[in-house]
Steps between C-alpha positions, in 0.01 A plus 500: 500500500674780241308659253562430172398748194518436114862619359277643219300708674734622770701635205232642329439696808896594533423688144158665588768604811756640305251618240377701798801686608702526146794332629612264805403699872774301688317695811142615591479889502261674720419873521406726768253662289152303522477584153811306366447140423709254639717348274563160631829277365380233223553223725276652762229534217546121419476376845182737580343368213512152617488573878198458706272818521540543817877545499511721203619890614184745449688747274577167276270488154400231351713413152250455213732181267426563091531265230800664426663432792504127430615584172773643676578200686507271193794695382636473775505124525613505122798686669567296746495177249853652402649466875505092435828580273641673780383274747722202285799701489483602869518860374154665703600662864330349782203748540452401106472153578252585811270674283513234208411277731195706607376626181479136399334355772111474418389627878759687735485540903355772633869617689619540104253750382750747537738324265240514210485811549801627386427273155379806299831701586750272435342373170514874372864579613658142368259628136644866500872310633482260187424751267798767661755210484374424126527866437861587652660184281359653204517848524741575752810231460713774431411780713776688630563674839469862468738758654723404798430495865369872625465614176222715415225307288237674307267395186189371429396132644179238452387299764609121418386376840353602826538330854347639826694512799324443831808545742609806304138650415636498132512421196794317288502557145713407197476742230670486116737886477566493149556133437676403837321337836490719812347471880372705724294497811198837530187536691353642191261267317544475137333278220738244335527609172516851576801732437627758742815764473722383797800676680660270720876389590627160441558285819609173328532283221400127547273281329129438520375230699223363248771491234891523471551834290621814638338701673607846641332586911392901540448648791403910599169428219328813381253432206323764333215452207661456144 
């Protein structure tokens, strides 16, 4: 017979998780210094949490799960709530539809812990992609490319938005220069909201993909303080 856990509580324990390691650990990181703690991936904290003592990796500590963590999941469920409009217009993608169907379950199989997981993540990037969308319609309707392809670029930017890259070790960003949207992709980690001095050279000009304005692509990114 499958184990079955409370939704509720698995996803209260997918936020002490990601409370845990600041973000979403796709993949458990260990060190070859005894010293370094393991950082295992938030779905391997969920399922150690709910896995049998005896199976649980020595290195692995046990999560302690806060009040505020199932405050944290009754937003969450307020956000999901808004997923039955999409649901009528056949608008959410599949993996959507596979965690709607999870988060509103009241107990979910032990093979799906991993799903849950994820919960925290996705709720904060479809927040901070509402809220980008809301603000590129009314700030940034009429934001014009800048320069031409391979010209030299150079001015002061803010961070709009920031997206991390796994298969490029990066990070994306859109950025306001002087009133118009531009992209690029740096290792360098920067605060959105921030404001850097950037030389760069313009690669393209296309659109962004949260929102149909213009937006002009740099490549060869240096960015020094203001």
């Amino acid at each position: 017979m499958k184990k079955t856990f409370k939704t509720q509580d698995v996803l209260a324990v997918a936020f002490a998780a990601y409370r845990k390691n600041g973000s979403y650990l796709k993949h458990t990181q260990r060190f070859s210094t005894p010293e370094c703690e393991t950082r295992f991936a938030n779905k391997e904290l969920v399922k150690n949490h709910f896995q049998d003592p005896i199976y649980v990796p020595p290195d692995y500590k046990a999560l302690t799960i806060t009040e505020a963590d199932y405050d944290a999941v009754d937003v969450a469920l307020k956000h999901f709530r808004r997923y039955t409009l999409g649901l009528i217009g056949d608008q959410l993608s599949g993996f959507q539809q596979d965690i709607y169907k999870a988060v509103t379950a009241d107990e979910v199989d032990g093979s799906r812990l991993g799903v849950l997981a994820y919960v925290p993540e996705l709720v904060k990037r479809e927040v901070e992609d509402a809220a980008f969308k809301k603000l590129l319609r009314v700030e940034y309707r009429n934001s014009q490319y800048v320069g031409s392809e391979k010209d030299s670029v150079e001015g002061v930017v803010k961070i709009l938005s920031k997206f991390h890259s796994e298969q490029w070790e990066s990070n994306n960003y859109v950025a306001d220069l002087a009133g118009n949207l531009v992209s690029f992709m740096i290792k360098e980690d920067i605060t959105i909201g921030d404001r850097r001095r950037i030389k760069a050279k313009v690669k393209a000009q296309s659109k962004n993909r949260s929102f149909d304005v213009n937006e002009t692509r740099l490549n060869y990114v240096k960015l020094l303080k203001v």
